[in-house]
N, C-alpha and C positions, 0 to 999 in steps of 0.2 A: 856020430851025430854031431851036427855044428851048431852053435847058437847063433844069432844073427842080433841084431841092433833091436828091430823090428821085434823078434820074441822075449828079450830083456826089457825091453819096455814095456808090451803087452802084460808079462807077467808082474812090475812094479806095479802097473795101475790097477791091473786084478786085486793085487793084495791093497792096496789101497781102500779101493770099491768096499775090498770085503770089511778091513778095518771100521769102515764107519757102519756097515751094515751090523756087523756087531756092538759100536759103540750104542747106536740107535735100538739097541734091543731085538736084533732080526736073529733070531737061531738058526736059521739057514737058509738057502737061497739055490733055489734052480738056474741052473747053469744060461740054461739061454736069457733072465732076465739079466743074471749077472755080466753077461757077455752084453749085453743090453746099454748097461749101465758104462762098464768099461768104454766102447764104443761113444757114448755119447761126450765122456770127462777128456776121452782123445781129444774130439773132435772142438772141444772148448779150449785145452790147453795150444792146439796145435792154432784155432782163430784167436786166443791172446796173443800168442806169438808172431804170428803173422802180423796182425794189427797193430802193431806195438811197434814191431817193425819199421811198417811203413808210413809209420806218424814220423819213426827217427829218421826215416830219408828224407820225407818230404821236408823235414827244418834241418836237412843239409848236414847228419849227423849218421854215423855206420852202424852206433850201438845204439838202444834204445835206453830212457831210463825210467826213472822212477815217473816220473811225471808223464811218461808216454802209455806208462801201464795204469795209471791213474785214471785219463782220459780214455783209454780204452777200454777200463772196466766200466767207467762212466757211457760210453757209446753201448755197452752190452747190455744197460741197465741191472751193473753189478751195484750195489749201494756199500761206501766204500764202511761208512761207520757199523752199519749190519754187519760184513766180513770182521771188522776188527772184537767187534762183541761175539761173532760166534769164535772165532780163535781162541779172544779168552775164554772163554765159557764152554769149551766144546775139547775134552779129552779124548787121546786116542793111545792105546797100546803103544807102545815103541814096539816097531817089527824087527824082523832079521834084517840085519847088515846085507845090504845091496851089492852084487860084486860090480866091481869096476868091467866096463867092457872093454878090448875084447879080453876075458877070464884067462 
């Protein structure tokens, strides 16, 4: 059996997902919401990235930075001071050590 890019990541943001489902008090969780949920925090890490991106081309720049992820969590109607208070405020297990791909 091979592991792929694609099921190393699926499985990080699983445990992720489930991480906070526990932090938040959820003793457990059926599998198609939790697939649910993974799918959705893709699809948001994968549109910061992208967007983040394409603000650093558009100002003529390869990488993007801080101020490009700033503005695009501002375009998401991310609130940047909200994020910084649940950070502090908001504990999570430390999980298992992630293997580097490819393993």
């Amino acid at each position: 059996m091979t592991v792929n890019e694609s099921d190393m990541t699926r499985h990080a943001l699983r445990t992720a997902v489930a991480q906070v489902c526990l932090a938040i008090g959820w003793t457990s969780i059926h599998n198609t919401p939790l697939n649910i949920m993974v799918d959705v925090l893709h699809r948001f890490i994968s549109q910061v990235g992208r967007t983040s991106q394409s603000r650093a081309e558009l100002y003529g720049r390869t990488d993007s930075n801080v101020l490009d992820l700033a503005l695009t969590f501002d375009d998401l109607g991310v609130s940047i001071p909200d994020l910084e208070e649940y950070v502090q405020h908001f504990e999570v297990a430390p999980s298992k050590e992630i293997p580097v791909f490819p393993a």
